[in-house]
C-alpha positions in Angstrom: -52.4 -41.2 36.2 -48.9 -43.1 36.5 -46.2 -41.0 34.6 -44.6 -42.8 31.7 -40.9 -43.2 31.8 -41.1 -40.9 28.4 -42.9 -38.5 31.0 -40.1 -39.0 33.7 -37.2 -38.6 30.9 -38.6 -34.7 29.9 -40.0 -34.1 33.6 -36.0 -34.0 34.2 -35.1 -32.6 31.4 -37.2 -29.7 32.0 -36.1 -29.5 35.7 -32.2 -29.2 34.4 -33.3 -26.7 32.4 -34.6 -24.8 35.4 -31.3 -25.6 37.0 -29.1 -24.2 34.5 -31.7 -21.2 33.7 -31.2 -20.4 37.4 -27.6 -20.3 37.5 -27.3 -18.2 34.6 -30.0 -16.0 36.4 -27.6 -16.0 39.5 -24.5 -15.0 37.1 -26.4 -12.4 35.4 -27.2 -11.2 39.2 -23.9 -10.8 40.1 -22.8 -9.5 37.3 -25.6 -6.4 37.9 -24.1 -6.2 41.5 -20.7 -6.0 39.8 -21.6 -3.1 37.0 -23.2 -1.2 39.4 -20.2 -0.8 41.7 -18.4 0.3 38.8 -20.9 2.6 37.6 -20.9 3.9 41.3 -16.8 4.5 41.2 -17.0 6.0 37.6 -19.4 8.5 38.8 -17.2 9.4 41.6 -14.6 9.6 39.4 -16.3 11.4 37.1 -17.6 13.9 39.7 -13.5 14.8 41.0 -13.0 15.3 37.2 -15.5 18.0 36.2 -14.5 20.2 38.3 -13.0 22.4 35.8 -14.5 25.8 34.6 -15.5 26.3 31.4 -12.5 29.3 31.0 -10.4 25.9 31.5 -11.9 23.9 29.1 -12.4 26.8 26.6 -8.0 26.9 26.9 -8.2 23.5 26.6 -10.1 23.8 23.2 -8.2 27.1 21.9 -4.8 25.3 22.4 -5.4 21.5 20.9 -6.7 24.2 18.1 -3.8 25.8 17.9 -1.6 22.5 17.6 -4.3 21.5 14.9 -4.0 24.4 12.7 0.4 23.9 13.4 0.0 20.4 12.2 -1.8 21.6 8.9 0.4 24.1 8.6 3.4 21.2 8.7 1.8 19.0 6.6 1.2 21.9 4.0 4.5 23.1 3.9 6.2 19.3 3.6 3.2 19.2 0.7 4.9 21.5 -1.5 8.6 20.7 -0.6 7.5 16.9 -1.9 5.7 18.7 -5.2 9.2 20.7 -5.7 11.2 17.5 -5.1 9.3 15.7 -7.5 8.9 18.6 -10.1 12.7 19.1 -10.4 13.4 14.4 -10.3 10.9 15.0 -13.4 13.1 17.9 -15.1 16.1 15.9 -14.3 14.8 12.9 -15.7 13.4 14.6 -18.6 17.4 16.4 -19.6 19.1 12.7 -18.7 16.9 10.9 -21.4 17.5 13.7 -24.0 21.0 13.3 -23.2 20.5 9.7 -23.6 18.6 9.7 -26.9 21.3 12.4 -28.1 24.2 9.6 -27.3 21.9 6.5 -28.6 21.5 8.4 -32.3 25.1 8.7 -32.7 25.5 5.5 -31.6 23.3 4.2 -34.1 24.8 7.0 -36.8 28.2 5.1 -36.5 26.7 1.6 -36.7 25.1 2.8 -39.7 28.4 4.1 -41.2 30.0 1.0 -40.1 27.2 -1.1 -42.6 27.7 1.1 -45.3 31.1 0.7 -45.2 30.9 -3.1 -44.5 28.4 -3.5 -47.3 30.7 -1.2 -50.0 33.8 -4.1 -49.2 31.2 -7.1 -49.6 30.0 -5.6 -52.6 33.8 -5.3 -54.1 34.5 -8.6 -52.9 31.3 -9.9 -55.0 32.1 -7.5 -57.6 35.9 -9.0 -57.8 34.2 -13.1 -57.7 31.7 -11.7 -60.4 35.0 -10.7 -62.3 36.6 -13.8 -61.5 34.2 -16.0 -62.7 33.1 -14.0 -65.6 37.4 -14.4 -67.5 37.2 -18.3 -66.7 39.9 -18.4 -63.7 37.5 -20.7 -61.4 36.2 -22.2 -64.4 36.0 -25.8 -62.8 36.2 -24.4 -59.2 32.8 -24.9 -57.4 31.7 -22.1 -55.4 
């Protein structure tokens, strides 16, 4: 059978396919190589490192232990100096507002004394026109 040109067209197709599936194969390869060199110097690496007893790793553990517990310790104490700093800003606030409320009301207290008196003089001045008005002074006067 003679191969179609449609035939041809995925015959190469499918060979660069192949092509590029073997290059990635070939990168993947030397990738492996690559990873395995490293795992090779990690282990030797490794191997130099654990060298250490188990007295020097129990040290090891009692003292980043001990710099734990220091930290909490640190951290607890700064806990309650921030609670006692905030406590006594909330007492202060507290005796500055009463102190402010004290000084508004007598604020307000002469204000209200100042009406009252303001009103009494409008009232005598009305009092006076009522007068006025009432014995026929302003009789053709508009108001």
């Amino acid at each position: 059978a003679i191969p179609t040109p449609f035939d041809v067209h995925q015959s190469n197709e499918h060979f660069a396919q192949l092509e590029s599936r073997g290059l990635q194969l070939i990168q993947l390869e030397n990738q492996i190589a690559g990873l395995k060199c490293d795992n090779s110097t990690l282990r030797v690496q490794l191997s130099a490192r654990s060298n250490f007893s188990d007295d020097h790793i129990i040290a090891k553990y009692a003292n980043l232990s001990r710099q734990v517990h220091h930290l909490e310790e640190r951290e607890n104490t700064r806990e309650i100096n921030l609670r006692s700093i905030i406590d006594e800003t909330k007492r202060i606030h507290s005796e500055e507002n009463k102190k402010l409320q004290v000084i508004h009301e007598e604020e307000i207290k002469e204000k209200n004394g100042q009406l009252i008196k303001f009103r009494r003089k409008l009232d005598s001045l009305m009092d006076k026109v009522k007068h006025y008005m009432e014995h026929d002074k302003f009789k053709d006067t508009i108001f």
